[in-house]
Structures are given as C-alpha cells and as structure tokens.
C-alpha positions in Angstrom: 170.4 47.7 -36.2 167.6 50.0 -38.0 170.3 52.6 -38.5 172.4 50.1 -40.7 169.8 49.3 -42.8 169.2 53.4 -43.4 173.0 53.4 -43.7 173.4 51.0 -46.3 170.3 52.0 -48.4 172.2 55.7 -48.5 175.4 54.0 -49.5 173.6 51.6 -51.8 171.5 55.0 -53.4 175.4 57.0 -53.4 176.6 54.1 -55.7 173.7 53.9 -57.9 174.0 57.6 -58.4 177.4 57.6 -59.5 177.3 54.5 -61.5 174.7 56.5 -63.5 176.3 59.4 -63.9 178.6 57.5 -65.2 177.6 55.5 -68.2 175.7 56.1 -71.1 171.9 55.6 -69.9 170.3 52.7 -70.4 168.1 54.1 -73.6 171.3 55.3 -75.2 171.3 58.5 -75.1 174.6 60.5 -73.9 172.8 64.0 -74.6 169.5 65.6 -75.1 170.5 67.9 -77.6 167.6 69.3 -78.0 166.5 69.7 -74.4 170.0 71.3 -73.9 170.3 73.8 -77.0 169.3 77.8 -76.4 169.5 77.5 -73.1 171.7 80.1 -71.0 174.3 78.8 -68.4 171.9 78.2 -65.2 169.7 76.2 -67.3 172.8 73.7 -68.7 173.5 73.6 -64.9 170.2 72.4 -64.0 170.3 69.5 -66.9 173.7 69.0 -66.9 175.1 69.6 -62.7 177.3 71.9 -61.7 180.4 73.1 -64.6 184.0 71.7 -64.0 185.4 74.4 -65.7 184.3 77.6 -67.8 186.2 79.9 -69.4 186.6 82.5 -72.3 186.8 81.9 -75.9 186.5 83.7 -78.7 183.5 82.2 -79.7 181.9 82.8 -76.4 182.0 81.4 -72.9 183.0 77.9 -72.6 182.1 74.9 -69.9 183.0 71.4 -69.5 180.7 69.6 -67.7 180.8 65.6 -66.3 180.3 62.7 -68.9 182.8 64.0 -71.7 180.0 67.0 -72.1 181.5 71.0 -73.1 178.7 73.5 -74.0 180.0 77.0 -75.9 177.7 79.8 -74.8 177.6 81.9 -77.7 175.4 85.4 -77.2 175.0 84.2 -73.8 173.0 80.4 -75.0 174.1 76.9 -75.9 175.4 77.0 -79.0 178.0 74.9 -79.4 177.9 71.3 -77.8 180.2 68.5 -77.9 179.8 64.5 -76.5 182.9 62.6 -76.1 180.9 59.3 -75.5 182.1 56.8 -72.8 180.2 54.4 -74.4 180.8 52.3 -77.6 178.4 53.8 -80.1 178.8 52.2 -83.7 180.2 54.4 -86.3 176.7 54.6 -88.7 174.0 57.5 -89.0 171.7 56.3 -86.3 174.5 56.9 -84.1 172.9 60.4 -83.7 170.2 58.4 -81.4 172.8 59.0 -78.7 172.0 62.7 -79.2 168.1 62.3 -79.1 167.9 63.1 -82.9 166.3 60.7 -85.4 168.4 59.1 -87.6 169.0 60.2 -91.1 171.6 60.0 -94.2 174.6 62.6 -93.1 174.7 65.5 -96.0 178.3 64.6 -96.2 180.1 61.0 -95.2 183.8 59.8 -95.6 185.1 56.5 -93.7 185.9 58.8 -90.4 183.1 61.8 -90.3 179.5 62.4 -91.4 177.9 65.8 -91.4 173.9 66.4 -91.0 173.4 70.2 -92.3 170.2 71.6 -91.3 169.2 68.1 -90.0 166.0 68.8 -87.2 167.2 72.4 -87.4 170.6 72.6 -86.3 172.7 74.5 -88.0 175.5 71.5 -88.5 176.0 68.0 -86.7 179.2 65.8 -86.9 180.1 62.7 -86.0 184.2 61.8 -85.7 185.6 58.5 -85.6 188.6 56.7 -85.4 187.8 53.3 -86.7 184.7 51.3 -86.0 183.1 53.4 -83.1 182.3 57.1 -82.7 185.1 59.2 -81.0 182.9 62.8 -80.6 179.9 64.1 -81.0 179.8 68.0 -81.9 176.2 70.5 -82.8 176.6 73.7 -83.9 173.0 74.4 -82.7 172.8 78.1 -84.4 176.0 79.3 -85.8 178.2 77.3 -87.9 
C-alpha cells in the first residue's frame, strides 16, 4: 500500500510539472528577458529545456523552444527573442511585465503595436496585437 502512495505523489508531481510548464506563471511572467538575453545556446537550454527545433537563418541560428518561446542566436548569443503568450495579457504598456521589464510609455504606439527603443537597454521591444490582448512579444536584445 506504501508503494501507492509513492506512486501517486510521482504522478501527482508529473501533473504539476506539466501543468506549469504550461501556463503563464502565476507572477505573470512568460519570459525573463533579461535573465535570458546574451546568453549562448547551452545556457537558453538550461533556463529554457531542451530546443524543439533549431535551425539556420540568415540572421543566425534559430530555436523554438516550449511555451510559444524562439531565441535567434546571433554571433553565437541570444539576440533575438520572441513570446507568443498562452495567456491573455491586456493590450497596454505594462504588458511588458510579462517580460520582467518595468513598464513604460512605448516610443511608438498605434491601436495594434507599441515599440520601446532603447527601453532598459534593449535595442528595440514590440508588442503585436490583434484586438484587445497581446498576440507576440518580440526583443531585439542587441541588433535591431
């Protein structure tokens, strides 16, 4: 009977750990931009898992990760990131919260993107929408 009980916490911990891999966390954010920019490939591993896919591009190497998450390696570090949240994020400036950035005026707003140019020290930062909620997050950490 003891081995049920070690059985079930397992399953119960396997459920947990997909369920929050799979959602927005409970703080909001969908990714640590700055935790995750300059990094090289084996570090994005380690804070993201294990690639889906990676392939060439001709801005540089190119990986899509779990959670709607591609990273664009570009001189060999994190360069170009990109968030399709799963989440419904309002469509307003502090939705770059979601991003772990604080929230400011964009440099440049219409009613379905804003632009941050230089905003914490990346390079560019937009936010696309389709209506009411944000559709994608993209950083151009380094090079617009």
């Amino acid at each position: 009977a003891s081995w049920m009980h070690g059985s079930a916490l397992i399953l119960l911990l396997g459920y947990v750990l997909v369920f929050a891999n799979s959602v927005a966390r409970a703080d909001g954010l969908v990714l640590d931009v700055m935790s995750l920019r300059g990094v090289e490939e084996a570090q994005a591993a380690e804070l993201l898992g294990q690639p889906e896919e990676c392939g060439e591009t001709y801005q540089g190497r190119k990986c899509r990760y779990g959670r709607g998450i591609e990273v664009t390696f570009i001189d060999d570090r994190a360069d170009w990131l990109q968030v399709v949240p799963d989440a419904e994020i309002p469509f307003e400036p502090a939705a770059i919260r979601a991003l772990g950035l604080h929230p400011a005026q964009p440099s440049i707003r219409n009613p379905f993107r804003m632009h941050w140019l230089g905003h914490q020290g990346l390079a560019v930062i937009t936010v696309i929408s389709s209506g009411h909620y944000v559709e994608v997050f993209q950083v151009q950490a380094y090079t617009p």
